[in-house]
C-alpha positions in Angstrom: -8.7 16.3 -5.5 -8.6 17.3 -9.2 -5.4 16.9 -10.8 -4.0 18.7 -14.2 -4.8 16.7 -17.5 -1.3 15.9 -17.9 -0.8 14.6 -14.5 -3.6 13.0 -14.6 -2.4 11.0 -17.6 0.9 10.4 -15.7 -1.5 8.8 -13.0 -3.4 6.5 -15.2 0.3 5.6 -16.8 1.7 4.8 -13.4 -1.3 2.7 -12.7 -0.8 0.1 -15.8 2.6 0.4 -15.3 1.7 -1.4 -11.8 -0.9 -4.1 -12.6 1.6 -5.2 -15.3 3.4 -6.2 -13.2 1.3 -7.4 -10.8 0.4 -10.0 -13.7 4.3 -10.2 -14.1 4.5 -11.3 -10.3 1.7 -13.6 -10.8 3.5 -15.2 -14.4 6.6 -15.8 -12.4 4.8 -17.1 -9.1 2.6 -20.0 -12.1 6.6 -20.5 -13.3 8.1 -21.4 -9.7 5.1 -23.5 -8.9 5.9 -25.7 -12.0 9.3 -25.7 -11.7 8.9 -27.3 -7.7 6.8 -29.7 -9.4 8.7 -30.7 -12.2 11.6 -31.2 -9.5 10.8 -33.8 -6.9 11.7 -32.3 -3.3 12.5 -28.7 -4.4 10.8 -26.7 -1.9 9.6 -23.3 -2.9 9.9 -20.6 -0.5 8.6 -17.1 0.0 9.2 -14.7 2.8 5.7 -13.0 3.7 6.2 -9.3 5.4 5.4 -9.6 8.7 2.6 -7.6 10.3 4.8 -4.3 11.2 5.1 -5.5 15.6 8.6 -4.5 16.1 9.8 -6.1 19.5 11.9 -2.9 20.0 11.5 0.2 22.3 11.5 3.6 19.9 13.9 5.9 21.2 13.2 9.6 21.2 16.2 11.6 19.6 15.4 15.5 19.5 15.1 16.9 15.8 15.2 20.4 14.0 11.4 19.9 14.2 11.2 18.4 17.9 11.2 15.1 19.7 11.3 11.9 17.0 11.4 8.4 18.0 13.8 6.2 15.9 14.2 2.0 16.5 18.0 2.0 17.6 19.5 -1.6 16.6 22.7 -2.4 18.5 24.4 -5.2 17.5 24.3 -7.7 20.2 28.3 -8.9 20.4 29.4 -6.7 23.3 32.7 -6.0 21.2 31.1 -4.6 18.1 27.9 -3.1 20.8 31.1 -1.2 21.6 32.6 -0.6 18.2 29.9 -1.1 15.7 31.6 -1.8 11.7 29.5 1.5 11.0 26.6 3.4 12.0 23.9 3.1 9.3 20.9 5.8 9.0 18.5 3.8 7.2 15.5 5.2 5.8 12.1 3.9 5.0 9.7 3.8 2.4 6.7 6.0 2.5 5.0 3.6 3.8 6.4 4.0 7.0 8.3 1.4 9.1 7.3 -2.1 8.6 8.6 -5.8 8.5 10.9 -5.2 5.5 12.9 -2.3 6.9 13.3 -4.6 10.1 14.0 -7.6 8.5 16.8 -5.5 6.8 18.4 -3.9 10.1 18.0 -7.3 12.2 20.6 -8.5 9.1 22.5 -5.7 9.5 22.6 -5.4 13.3 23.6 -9.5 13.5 26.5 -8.3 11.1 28.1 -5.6 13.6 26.6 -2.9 12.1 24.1 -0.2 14.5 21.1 0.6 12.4 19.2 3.6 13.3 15.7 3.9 11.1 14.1 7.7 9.6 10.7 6.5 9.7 9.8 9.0 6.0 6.1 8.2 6.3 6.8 10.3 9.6 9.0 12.5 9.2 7.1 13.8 6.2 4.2 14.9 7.1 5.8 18.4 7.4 7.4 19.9 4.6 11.3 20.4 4.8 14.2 21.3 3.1 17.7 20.2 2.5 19.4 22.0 5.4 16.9 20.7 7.4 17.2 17.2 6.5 21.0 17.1 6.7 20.9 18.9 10.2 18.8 15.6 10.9 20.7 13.0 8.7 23.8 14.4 11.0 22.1 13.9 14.7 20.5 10.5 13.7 23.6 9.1 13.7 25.9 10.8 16.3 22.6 10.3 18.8 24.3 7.3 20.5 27.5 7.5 22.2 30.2 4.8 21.7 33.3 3.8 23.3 35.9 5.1 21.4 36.2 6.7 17.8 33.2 7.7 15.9 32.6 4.4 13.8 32.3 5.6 9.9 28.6 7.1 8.9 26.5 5.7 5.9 23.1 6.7 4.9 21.1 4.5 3.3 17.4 3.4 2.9 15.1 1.5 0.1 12.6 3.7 -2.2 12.2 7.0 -0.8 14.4 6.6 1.9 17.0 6.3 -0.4 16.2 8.8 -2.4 16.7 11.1 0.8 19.6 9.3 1.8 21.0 11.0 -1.7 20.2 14.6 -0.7 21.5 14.8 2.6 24.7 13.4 1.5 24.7 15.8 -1.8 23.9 18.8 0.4 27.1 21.3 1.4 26.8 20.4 5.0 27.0 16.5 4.7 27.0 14.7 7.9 29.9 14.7 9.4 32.1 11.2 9.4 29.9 10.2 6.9 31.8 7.5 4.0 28.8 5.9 1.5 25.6 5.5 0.4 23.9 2.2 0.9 20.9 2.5 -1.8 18.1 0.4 -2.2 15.6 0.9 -5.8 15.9 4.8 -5.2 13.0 6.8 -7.6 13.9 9.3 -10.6 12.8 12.5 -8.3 11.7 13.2 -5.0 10.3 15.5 -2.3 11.1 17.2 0.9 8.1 15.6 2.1 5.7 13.9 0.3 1.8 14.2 -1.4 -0.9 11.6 -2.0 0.1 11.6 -6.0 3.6 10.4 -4.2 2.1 7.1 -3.0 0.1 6.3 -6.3 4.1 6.8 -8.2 2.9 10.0 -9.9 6.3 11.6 -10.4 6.9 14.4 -7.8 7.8 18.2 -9.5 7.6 21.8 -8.6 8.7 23.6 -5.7 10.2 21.2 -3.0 10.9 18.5 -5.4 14.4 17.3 -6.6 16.1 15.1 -9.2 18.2 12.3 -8.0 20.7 13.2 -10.5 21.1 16.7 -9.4 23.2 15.4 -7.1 25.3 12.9 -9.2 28.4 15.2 -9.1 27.8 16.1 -5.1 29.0 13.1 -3.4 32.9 13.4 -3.9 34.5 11.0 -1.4 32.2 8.9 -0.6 31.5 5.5 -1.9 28.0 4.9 -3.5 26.5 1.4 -3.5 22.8 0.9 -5.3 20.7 -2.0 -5.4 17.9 -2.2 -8.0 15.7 -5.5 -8.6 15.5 -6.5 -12.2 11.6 -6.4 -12.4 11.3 -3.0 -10.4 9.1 -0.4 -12.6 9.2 2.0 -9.3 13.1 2.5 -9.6 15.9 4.4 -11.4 19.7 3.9 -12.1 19.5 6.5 -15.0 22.0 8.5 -12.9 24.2 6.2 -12.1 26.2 7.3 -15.2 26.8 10.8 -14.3 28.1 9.9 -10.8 31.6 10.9 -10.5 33.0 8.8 -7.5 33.4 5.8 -6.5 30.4 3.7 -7.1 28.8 0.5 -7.9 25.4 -1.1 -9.4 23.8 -4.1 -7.9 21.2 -6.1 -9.3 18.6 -8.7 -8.0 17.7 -10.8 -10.6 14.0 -11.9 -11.0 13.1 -9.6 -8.0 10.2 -6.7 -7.8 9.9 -3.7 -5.4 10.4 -5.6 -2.3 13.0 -7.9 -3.0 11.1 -11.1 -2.6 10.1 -9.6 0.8 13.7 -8.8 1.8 14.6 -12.4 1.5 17.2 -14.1 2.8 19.1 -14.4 -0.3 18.9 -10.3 -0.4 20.1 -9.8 2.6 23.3 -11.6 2.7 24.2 -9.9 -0.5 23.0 -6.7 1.7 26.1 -7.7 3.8 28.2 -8.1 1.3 27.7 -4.5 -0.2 28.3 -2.7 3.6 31.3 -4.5 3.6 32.6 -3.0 0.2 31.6 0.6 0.9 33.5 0.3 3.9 36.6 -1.7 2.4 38.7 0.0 -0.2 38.5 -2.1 -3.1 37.4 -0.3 -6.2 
């Protein structure tokens, strides 16, 4: 496929963008490695993502589209299987479903919350629009009854899954008991689906393609929490300063795309940041 000089450009751009920092990785990976041996019985760990074997049963839930299979996580304490803290939509990358988005809801689930995934690498390989994918954003999570009130709704997801996590909650027709936005290294733009130039970070534009920060003023009510690793080249908080409600930045220091493979250190700060979208503190 032949692309425009200009995006073409763009392309080559995007790909020394990315083996810089592959040799950044590799700079920090020769520092760690010194500094365990400079300091007798520090042990240096890494978490590897697993091969993508979830040891879950997909769950068909019936879409504007037809029949799509989600992994439905319930927490395993009968009181909060019950009464989860919240129902989280969480979306993937565009990868698809792998260890790092189960890694992420296994943390979650242990923590009372019931995680319900949007495989994107899925769910995109038909184009959409935004009524579409809040009809879906709104079904995903009221697909499971519960005992009692409707636990409170957030949508999340990490790199393109939270960049659709944004436009279903900036649409008119939000989904319904939905309170925040759980956001992990969201893009500039996006797509209501997605293109090989997508994968390769060639940034997405023309019809079907949206700006994160379009809908910066669109999310009155709810409470926005974004994650972005210090060493991420992939992600974008430019918009963060035109968001007019509640909201707040989090950063993971010395961390790339994938978080140091959703490590442990990650996820209990993950834990933390449910708990303040769901508490009221500013």
């Amino acid at each position: 496929m032949k692309f425009p000089d200009a995006l073409r450009r763009e392309a080559w751009a995007r790909h020394l963008l990315f083996w810089g920092q592959i040799l950044l990785l590799a700079a920090f990976l020769v520092y760690r490695a010194y500094v365990g041996i400079q300091t007798p019985g520090t042990i240096i760990s890494h978490n590897v993502i697993p091969v993508p074997q979830p040891e879950h049963t997909y769950v068909p839930v019936n879409l504007t589209r037809g029949p799509f299979k989600v992994n439905h996580y319930l927490p395993g304490d009968p009181f909060f299987a019950a009464h989860p803290r919240a129902v989280i939509v969480f979306g993937t990358g565009d990868g698809g479903f792998c260890g790092w988005e189960d890694r992420v809801c296994r943390a979650l689930q242990a923590d009372g919350c019931e995680m319900i995934t949007l495989d994107c690498a899925v769910y995109s390989k038909t184009d959409y629009d935004e009524p579409t994918l809040e009809a879906d954003m709104n079904t995903l999570a009221h697909a499971f009854p519960h005992t009692g009130p409707m636990p409170p709704v957030i949508l999340g997801g990490w790199s393109m899954g939270a960049d659709q996590a944004i436009a279903a909650a900036g649409g008119p027709n939000r989904p319904a008991d939905l309170v925040g936005l759980l956001l992990v290294s969201p893009s500039a733009r996006s797509r209501y689906g997605v293109r090989e130039p997508d994968r390769w970070d060639v940034t997405p534009t023309g019809p079907g393609t949206f700006a994160i920060d379009d809908f910066a003023a669109r999310l009155d009510g709810l409470r926005v929490a974004q994650w972005d690793a210090k060493l991420d080249l992939l992600d974008s908080d430019a918009w963060l300063k035109d968001i007019t409600t509640t909201h707040k930045a989090y950063v993971f220091k010395l961390g790339f795309h994938d978080y140091d493979g959703a490590c442990d250190e990650f996820l209990a700060e993950l834990k933390q940041t449910v708990g303040w979208i769901l508490s009221t503190q500013p």
